[in-house]
DSSP file (Angstrom, degrees, kcal/mol; ACC not computed):
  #  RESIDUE AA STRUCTURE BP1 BP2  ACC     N-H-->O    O-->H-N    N-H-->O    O-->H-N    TCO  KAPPA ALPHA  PHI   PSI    X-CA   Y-CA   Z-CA
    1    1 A X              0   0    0      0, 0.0     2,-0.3     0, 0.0     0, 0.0   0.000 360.0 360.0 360.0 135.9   16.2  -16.7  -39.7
    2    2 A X        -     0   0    0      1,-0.1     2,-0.3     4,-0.0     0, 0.0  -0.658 360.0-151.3 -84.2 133.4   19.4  -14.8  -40.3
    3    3 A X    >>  -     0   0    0     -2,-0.3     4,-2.4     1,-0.1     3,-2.0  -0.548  28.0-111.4 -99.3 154.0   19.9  -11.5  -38.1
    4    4 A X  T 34 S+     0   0    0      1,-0.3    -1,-0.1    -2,-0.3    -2,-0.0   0.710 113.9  65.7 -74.2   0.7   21.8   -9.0  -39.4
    5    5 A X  T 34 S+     0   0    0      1,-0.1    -1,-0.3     0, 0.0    -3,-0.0   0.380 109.1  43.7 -77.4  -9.0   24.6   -9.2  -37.2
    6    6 A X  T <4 S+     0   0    0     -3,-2.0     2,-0.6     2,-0.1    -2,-0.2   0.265  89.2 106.9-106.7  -0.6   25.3  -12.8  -38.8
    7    7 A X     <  -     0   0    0     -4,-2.4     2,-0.1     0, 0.0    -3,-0.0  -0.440  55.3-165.2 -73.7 121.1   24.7  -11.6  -42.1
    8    8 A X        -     0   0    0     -2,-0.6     2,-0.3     1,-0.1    -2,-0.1  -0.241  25.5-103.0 -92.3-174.5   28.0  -11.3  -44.4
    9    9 A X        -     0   0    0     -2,-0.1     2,-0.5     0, 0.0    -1,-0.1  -0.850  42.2-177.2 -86.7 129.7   29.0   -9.5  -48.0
   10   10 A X        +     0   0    0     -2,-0.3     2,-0.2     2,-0.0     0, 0.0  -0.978   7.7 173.9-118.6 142.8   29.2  -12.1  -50.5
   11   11 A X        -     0   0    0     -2,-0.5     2,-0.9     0, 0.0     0, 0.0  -0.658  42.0 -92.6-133.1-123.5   30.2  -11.5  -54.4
   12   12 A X        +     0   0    0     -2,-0.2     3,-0.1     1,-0.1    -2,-0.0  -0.802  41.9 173.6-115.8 107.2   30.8  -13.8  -57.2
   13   13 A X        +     0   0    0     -2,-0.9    45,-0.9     1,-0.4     2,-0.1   0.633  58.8   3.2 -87.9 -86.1   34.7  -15.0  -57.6
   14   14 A X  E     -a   58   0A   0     43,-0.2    -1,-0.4    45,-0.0     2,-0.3  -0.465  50.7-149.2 -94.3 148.0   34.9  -17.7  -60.3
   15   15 A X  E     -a   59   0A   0     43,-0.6    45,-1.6    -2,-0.1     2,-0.3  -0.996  17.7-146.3-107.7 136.7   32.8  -19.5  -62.7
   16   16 A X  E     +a   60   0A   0     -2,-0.3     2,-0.5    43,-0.2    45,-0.2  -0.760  26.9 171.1 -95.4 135.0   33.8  -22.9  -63.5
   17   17 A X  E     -a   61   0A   0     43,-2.4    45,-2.3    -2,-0.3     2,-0.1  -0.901  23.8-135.1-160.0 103.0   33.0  -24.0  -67.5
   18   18 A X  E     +a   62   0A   0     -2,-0.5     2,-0.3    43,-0.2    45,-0.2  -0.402  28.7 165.7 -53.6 149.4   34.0  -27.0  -69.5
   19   19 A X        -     0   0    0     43,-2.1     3,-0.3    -2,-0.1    49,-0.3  -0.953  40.0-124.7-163.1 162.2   35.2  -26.8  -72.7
   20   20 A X  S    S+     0   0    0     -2,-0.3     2,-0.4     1,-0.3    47,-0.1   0.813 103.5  29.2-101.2 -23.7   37.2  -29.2  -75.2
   21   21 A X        +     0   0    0      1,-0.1    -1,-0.3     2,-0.1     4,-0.2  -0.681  66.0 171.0-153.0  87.1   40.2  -27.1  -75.9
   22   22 A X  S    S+     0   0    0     -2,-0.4     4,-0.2    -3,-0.3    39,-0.1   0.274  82.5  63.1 -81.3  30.1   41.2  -24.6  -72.9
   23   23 A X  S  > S+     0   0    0      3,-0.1     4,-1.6     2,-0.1    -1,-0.2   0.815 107.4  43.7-105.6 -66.6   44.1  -23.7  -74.3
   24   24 A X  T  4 S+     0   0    0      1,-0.2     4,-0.2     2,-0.2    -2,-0.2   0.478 113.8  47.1 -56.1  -6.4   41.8  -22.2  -77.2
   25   25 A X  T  > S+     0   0    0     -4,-0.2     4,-3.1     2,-0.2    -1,-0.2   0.775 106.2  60.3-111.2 -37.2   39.0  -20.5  -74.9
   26   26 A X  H  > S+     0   0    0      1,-0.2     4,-1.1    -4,-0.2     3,-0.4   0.931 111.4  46.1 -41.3 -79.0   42.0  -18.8  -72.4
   27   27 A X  H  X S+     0   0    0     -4,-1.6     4,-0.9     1,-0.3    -1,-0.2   0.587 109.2  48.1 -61.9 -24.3   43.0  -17.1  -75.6
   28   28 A X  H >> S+     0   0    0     -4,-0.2     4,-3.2     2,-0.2     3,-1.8   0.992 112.8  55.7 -59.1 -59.4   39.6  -15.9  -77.0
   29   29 A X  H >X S+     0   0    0     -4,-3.1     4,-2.4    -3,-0.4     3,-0.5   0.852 108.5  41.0 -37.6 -78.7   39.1  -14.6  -73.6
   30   30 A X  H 3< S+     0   0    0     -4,-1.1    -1,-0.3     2,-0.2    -2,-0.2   0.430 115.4  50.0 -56.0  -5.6   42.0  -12.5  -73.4
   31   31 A X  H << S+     0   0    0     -3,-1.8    -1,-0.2    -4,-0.9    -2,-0.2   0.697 120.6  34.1 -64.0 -39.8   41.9  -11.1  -76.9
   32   32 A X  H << S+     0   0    0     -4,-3.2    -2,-0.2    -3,-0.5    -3,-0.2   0.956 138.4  18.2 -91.4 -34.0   38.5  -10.2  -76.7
   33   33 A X  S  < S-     0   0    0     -4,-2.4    -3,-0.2    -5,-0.3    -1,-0.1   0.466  96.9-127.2-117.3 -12.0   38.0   -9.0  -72.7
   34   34 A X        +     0   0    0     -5,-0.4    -4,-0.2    -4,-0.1    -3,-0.1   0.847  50.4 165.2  25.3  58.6   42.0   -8.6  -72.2
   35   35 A X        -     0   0    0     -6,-0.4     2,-0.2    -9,-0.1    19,-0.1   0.167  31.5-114.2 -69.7-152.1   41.8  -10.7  -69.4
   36   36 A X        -     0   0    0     18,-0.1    17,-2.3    15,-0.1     2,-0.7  -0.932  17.2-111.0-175.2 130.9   44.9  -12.2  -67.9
   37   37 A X  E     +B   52   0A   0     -2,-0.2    15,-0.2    15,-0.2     3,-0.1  -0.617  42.7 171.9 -68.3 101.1   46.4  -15.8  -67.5
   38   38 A X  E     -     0   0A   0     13,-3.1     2,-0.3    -2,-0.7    -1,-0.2   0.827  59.1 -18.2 -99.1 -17.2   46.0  -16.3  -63.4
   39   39 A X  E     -     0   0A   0     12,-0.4    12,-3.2     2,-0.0    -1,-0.4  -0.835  56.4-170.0-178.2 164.7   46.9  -19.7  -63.2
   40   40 A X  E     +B   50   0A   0     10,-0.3     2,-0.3    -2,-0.3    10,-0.2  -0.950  24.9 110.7-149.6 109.1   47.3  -22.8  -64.9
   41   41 A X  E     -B   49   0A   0      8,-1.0     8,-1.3    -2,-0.3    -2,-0.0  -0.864  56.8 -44.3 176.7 144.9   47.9  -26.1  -64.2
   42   42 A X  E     -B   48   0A   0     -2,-0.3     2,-0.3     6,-0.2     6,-0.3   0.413  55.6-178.4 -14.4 133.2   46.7  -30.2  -64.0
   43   43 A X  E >>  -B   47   0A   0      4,-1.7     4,-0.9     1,-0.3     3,-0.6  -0.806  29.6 -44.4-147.4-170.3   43.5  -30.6  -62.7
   44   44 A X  G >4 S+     0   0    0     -2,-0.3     3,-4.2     1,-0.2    -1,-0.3   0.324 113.5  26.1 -66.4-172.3   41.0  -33.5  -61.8
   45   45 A X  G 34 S-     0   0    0      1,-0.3    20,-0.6    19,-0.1    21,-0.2   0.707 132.5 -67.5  25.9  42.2   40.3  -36.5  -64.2
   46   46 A X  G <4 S+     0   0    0     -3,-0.6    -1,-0.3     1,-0.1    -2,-0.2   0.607 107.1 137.2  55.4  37.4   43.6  -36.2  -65.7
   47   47 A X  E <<  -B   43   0A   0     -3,-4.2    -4,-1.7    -4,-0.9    17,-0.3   0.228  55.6-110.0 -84.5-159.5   42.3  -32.8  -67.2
   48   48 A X  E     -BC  42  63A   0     15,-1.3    15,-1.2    -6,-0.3    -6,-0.2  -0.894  21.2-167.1-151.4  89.6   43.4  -29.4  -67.7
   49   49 A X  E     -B   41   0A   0     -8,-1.3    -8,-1.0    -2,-0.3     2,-0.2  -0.726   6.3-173.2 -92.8 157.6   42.0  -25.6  -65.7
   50   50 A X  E     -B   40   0A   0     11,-0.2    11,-1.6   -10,-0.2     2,-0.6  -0.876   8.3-157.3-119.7 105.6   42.9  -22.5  -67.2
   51   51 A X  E     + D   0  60A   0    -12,-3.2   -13,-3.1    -2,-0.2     2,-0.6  -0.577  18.3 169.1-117.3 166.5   42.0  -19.7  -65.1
   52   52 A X  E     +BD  37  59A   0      7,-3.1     7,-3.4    -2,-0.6   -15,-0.2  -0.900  29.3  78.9-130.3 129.4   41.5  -15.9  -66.8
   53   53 A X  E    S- D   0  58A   0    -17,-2.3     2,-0.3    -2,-0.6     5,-0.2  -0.575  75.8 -54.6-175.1 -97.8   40.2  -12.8  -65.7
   54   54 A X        -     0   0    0      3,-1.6   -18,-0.1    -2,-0.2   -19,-0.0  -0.734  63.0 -79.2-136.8-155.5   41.6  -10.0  -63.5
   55   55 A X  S    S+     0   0    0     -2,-0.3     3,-0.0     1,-0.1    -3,-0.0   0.632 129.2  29.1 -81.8 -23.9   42.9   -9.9  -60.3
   56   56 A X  S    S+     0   0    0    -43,-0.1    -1,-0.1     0, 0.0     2,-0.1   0.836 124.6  43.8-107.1 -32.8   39.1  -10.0  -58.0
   57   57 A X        +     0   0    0    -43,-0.0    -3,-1.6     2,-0.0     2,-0.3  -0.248  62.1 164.6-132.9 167.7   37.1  -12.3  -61.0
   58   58 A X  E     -aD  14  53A   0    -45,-0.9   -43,-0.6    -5,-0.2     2,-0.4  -0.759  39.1-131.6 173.2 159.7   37.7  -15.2  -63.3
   59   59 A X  E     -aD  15  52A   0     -7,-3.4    -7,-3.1    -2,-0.3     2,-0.7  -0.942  34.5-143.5-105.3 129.2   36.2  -18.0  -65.8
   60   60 A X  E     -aD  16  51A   0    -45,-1.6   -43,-2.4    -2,-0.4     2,-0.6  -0.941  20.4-150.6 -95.1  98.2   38.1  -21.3  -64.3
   61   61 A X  E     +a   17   0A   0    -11,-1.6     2,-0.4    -2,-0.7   -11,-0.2  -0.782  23.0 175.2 -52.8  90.9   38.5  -22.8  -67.7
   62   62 A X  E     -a   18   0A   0    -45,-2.3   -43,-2.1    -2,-0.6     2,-0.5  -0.784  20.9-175.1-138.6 142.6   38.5  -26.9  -67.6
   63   63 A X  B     -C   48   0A   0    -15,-1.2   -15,-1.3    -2,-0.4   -20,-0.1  -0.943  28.4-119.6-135.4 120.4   38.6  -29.4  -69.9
   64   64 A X        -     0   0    0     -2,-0.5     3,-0.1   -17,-0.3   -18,-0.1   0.455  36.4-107.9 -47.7 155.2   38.3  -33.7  -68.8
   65   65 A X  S    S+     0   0    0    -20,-0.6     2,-0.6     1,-0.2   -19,-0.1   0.894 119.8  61.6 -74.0 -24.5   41.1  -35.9  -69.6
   66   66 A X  S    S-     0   0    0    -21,-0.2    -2,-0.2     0, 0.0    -1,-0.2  -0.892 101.4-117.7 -80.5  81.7   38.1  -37.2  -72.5
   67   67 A X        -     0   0    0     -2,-0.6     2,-0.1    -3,-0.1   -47,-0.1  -0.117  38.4-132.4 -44.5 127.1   37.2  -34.0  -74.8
   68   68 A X        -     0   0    0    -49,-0.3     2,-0.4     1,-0.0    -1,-0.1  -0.461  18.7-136.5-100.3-168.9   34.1  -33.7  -74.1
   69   69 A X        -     0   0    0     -2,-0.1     2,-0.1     1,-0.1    54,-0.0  -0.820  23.1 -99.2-136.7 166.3   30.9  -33.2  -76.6
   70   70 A X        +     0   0    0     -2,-0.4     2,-0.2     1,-0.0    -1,-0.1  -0.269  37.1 170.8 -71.1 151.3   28.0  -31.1  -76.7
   71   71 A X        -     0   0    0      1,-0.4     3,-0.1    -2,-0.1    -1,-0.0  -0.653  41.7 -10.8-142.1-144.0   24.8  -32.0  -75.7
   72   72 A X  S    S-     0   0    0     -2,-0.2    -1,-0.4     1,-0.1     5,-0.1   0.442  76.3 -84.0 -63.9-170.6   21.5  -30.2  -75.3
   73   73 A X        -     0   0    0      1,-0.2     3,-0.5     2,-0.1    -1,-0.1  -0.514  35.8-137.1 -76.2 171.4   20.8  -26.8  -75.2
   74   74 A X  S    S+     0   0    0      7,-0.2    -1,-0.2     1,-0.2    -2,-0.1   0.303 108.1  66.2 -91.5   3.0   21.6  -25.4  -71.2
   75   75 A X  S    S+     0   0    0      7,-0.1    -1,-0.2     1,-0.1    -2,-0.1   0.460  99.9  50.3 -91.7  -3.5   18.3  -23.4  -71.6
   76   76 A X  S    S+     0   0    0     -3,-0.5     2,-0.5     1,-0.1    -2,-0.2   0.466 102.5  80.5-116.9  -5.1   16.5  -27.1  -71.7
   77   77 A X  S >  S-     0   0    0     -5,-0.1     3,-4.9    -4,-0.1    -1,-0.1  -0.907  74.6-133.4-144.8 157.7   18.2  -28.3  -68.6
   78   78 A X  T 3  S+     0   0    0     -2,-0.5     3,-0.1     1,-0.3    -3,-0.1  -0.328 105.1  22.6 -67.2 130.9   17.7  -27.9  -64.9
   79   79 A X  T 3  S+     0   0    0      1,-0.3    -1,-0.3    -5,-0.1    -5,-0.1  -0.162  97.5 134.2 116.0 -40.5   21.1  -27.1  -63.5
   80   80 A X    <   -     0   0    0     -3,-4.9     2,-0.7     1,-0.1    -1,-0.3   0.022  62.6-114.4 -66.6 159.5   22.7  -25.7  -67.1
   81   81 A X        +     0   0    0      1,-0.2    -7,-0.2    -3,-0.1    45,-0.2  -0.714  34.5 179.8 -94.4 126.3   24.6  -22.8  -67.6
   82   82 A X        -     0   0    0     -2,-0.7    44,-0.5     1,-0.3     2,-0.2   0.912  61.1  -7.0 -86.8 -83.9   22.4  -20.3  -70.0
   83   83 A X        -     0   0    0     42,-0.1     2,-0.6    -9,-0.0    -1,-0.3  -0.853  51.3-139.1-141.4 117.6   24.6  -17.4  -70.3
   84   84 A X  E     -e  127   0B   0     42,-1.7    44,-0.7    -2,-0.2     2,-0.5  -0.864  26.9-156.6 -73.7 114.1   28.1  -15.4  -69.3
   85   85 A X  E     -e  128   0B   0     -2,-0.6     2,-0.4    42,-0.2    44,-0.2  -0.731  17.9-177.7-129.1 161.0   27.8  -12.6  -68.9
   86   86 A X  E     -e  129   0B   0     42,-1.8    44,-0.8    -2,-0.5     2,-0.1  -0.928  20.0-137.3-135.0 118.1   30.5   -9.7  -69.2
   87   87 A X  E     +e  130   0B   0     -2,-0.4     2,-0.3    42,-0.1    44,-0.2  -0.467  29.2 177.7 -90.8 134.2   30.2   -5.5  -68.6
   88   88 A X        -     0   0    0     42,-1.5     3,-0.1    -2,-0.1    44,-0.1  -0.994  32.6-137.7-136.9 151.7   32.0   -3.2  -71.2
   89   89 A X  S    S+     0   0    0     -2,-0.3     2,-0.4     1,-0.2    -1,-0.1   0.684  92.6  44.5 -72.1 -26.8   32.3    0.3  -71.7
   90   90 A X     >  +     0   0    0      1,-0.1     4,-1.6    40,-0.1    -1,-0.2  -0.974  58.3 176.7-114.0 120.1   32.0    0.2  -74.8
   91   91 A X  H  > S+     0   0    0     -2,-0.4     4,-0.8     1,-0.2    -1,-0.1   0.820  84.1  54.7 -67.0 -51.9   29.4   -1.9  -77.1
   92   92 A X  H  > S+     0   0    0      2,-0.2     4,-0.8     1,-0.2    -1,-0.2   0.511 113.7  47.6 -82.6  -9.3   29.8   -1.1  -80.3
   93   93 A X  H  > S+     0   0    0      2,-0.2     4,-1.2     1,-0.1    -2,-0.2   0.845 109.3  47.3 -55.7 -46.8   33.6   -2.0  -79.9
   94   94 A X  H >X S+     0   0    0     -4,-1.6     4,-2.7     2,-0.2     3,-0.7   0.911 111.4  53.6 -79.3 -38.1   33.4   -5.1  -78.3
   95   95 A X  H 3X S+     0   0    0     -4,-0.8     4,-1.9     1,-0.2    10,-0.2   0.946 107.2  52.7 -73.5 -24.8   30.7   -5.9  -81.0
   96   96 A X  H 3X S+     0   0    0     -4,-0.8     4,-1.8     2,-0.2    -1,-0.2   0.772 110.1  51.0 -43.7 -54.5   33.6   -4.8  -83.5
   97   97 A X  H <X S+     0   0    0     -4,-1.2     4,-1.1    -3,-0.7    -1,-0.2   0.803 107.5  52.3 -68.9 -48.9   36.0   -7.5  -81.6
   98   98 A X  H  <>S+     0   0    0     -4,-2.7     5,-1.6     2,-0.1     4,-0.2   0.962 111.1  40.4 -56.8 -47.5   33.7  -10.2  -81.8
   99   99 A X  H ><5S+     0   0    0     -4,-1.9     3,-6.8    -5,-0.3     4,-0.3   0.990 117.8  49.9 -55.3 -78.8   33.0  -10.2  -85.5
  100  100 A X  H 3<5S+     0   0    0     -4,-1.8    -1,-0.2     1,-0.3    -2,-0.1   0.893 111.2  55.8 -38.2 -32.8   37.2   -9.4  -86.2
  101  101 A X  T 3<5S-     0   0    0     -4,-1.1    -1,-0.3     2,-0.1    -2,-0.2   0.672 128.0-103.6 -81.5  -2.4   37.7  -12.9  -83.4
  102  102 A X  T < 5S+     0   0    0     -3,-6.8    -3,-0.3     1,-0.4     2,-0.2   0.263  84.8 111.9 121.9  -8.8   35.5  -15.0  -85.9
  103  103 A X      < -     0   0    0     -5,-1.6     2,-0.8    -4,-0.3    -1,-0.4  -0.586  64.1-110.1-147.0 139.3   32.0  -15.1  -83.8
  104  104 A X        -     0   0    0     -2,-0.2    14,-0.2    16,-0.1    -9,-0.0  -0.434  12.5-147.4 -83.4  84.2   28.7  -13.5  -84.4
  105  105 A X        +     0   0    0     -2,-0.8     2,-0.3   -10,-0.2    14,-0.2   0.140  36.3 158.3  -3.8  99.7   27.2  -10.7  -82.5
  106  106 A X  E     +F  118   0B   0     12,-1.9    12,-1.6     1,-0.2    -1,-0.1  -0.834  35.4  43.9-145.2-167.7   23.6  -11.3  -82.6
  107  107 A X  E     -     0   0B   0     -2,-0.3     2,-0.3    10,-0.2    -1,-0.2   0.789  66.9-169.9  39.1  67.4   20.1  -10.0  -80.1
  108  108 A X  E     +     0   0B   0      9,-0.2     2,-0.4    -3,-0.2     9,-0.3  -0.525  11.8 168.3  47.2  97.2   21.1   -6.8  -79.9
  109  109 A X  E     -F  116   0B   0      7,-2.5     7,-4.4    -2,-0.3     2,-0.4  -0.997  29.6-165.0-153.2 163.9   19.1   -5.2  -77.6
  110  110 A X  E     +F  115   0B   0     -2,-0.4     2,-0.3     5,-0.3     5,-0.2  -0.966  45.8 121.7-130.4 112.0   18.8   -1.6  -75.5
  111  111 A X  E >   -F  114   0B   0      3,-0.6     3,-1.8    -2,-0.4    -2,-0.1  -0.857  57.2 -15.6-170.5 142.1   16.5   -1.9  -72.9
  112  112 A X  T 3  S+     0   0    0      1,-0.4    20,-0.0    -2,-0.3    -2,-0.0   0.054 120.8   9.5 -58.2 147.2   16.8   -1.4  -69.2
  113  113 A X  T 3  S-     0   0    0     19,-0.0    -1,-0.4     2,-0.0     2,-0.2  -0.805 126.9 -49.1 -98.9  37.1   19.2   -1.3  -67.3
  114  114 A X  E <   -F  111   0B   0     -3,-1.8    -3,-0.6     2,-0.0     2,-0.3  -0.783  67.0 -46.4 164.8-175.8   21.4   -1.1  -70.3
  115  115 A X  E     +F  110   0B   0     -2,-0.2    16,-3.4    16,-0.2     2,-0.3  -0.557  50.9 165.4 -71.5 137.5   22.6   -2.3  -73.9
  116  116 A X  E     +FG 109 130B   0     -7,-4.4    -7,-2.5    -2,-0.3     2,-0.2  -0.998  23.3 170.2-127.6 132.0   23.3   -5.7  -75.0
  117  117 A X  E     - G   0 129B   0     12,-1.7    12,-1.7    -2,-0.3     2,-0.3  -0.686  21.1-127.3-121.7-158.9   24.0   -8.4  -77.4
  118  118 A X  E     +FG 106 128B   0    -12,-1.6   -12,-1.9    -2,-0.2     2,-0.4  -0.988  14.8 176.9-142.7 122.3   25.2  -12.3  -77.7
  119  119 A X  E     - G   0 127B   0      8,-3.2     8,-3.0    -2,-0.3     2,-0.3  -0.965  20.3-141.9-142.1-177.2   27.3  -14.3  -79.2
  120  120 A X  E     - G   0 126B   0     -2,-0.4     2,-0.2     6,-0.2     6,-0.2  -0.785  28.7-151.5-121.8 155.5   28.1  -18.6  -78.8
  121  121 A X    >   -     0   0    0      4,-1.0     3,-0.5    -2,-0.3   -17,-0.1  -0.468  43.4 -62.0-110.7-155.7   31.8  -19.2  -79.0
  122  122 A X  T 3  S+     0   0    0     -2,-0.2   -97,-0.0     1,-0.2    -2,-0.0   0.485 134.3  45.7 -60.8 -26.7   33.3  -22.3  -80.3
  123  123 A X  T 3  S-     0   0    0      2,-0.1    -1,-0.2  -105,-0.0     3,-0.1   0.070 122.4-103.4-109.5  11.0   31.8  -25.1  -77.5
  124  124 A X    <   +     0   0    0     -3,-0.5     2,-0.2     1,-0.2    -2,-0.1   0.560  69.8 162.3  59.7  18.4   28.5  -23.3  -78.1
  125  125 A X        -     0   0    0      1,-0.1    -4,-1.0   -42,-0.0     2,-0.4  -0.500  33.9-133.7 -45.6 121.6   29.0  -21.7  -75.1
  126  126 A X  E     - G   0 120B   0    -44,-0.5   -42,-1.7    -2,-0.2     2,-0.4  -0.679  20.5-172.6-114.7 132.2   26.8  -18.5  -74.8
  127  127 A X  E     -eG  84 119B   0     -8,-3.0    -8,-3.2    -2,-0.4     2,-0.4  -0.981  18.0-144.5-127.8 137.4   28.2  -14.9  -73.5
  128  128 A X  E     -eG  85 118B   0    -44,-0.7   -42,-1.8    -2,-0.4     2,-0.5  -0.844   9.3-159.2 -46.2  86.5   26.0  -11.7  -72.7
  129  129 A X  E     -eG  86 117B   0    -12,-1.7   -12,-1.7    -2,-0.4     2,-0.4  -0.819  27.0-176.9-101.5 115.5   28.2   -8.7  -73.7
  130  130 A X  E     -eG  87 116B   0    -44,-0.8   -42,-1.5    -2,-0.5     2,-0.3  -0.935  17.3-173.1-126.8 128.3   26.3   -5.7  -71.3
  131  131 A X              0   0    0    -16,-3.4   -16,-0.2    -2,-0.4   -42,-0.1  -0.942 360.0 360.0-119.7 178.6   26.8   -2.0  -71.1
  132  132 A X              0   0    0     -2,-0.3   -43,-0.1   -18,-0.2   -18,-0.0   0.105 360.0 360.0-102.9 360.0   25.1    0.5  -68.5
């Protein structure tokens, strides 16, 4: 049992997410979230990270030396990634930004603790756009 004198503060830095063309997912990201290029560079299996976010947070963007392909949905296996999800001050803008960036907005919902929708990008990748 952990005592509270060994107990630390944790938070959340990076998420890691494959993708076939991170050159193409950096740039959704920072149009729609105005994230920020933090580093870049060669990465395992003769691949490719990008990562973007701000200065404490970031999606480490990575793509295989092999584009990879989709396979089931991540709500039907143990281990997948369901959702990102990402807090804005404003909802009905960001939904405004999705649409304009090609993508559809969709579940829509207001319900505690605060408003939301969804949209899948290009790798069918799923984000949670939340405000409070």
């Amino acid at each position: 049992m952990t005592t509270a004198t060994e107990r630390t503060t944790a938070r959340l830095e990076h998420v890691n997410v494959t993708v076939s063309d991170p050159e193409r997912t950096a740039a959704m990201l920072q149009d729609l979230f105005d994230w920020n290029v933090r580093w870049k560079g060669d990465s395992m299996n003769g691949g490719q990270s990008i990562h973007v976010g701000t200065e404490d947070q970031y999606l480490a963007i990575y793509c295989p030396g092999n584009v990879p392909t989709s396979g089931e949905s991540s709500y039907a296996i143990a281990g997948g990634l369901n959702h990102i999800a990402v807090v804005v001050d404003d909802l009905d803008a960001m939904a405004t930004r999705v649409r304009a960036a090609g993508f559809e907005p969709d579940n829509f919902g207001d319900y505690e603790p605060g408003r939301r929708f969804y949209f899948w990008d290009h790798d069918n990748v799923e984000y949670e756009v939340v405000s409070y």
